[in-house]
N, C-alpha and C positions, 0 to 999 in steps of 0.2 A: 372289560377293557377299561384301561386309567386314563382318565384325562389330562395332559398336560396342563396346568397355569398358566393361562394367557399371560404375557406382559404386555403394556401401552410400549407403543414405538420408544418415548426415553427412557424407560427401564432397558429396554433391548440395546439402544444407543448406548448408554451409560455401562453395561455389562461388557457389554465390543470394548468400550475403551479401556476397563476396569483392566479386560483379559489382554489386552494389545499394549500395556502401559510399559515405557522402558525404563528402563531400571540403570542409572548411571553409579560406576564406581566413584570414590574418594578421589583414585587418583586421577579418572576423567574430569569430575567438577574441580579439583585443583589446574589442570591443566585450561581449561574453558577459564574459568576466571582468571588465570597467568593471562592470555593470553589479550582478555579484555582493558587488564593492569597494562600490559605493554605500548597498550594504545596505539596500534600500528593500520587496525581498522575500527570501525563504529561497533557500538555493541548490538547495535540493530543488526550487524552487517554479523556478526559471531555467532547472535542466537538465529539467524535464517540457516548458517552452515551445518549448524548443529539443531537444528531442528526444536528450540528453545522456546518457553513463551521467555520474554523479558525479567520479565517478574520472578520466575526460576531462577535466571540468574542474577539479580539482583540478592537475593535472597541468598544463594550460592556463597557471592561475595562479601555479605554481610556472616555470615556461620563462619568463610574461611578468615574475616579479619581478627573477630569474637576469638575462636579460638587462640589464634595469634597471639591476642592479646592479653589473653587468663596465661598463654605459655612461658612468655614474656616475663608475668608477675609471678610465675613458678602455682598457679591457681590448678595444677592438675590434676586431673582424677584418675586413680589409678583403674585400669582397663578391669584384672581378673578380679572376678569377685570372691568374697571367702568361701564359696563353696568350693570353685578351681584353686584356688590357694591352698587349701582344704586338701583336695585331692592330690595337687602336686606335688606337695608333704610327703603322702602315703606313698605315692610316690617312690618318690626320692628315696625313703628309709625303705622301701623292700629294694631298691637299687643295693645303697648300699650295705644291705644284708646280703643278698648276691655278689656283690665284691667281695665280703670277710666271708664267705665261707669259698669262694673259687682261689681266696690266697692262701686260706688254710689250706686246701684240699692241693696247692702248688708246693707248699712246705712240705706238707706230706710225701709229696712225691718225689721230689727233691731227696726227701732224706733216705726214702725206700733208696731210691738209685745209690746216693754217695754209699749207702749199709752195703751194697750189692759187688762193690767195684773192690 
């Protein structure tokens, strides 16, 4: 019979939370920071609705101005890397290898027919 690993109660705490942790989209923290910009309520009052620490979204709003701001200066990085660049390529040219040979194969039949009539 195997013994499980005891953990100490914060290991088990710390694990709960690790597995319970939410996970916000892009366009959620754009949205939460919009809305802190607008100034319409406190940001204390934004991150209770949204179940925020503070400091998340401070930080939120500091990444969303940062970027802003490299955007601005044209400082962008391009998303796909040269390996998806890479494959896109490959891509692309068995594409269109598929197109010249399905236009051949339309001329041909084309001409079968006009030979026919």
């Amino acid at each position: 019979m195997e013994k499980k690993p005891t953990q100490t109660a914060g290991q088990l705490i710390n694990e709960i939370k690790r597995r319970t942790r939410r996970k916000f989209s892009s366009e959620e923290k754009i949205r939460i920071v919009m809305e802190g910009m607008r100034g319409e309520e406190s940001i204390a009052e934004i991150c209770r609705k949204h179940a925020i620490h503070q400091n998340m979204y401070y930080k939120w709003s500091k990444e969303f101005m940062e970027a802003g701001k490299k955007r601005l200066h044209g400082d962008t990085l391009r998303e796909a890397g040269s390996n998806e660049v890479a494959e896109i390529r490959k891509e692309n040219a068995a594409l269109k290898e598929l197109v010249a040979e399905l236009t051949l194969q339309v001329k041909v039949l084309k001409k079968s027919i006009s030979d026919l009539e």
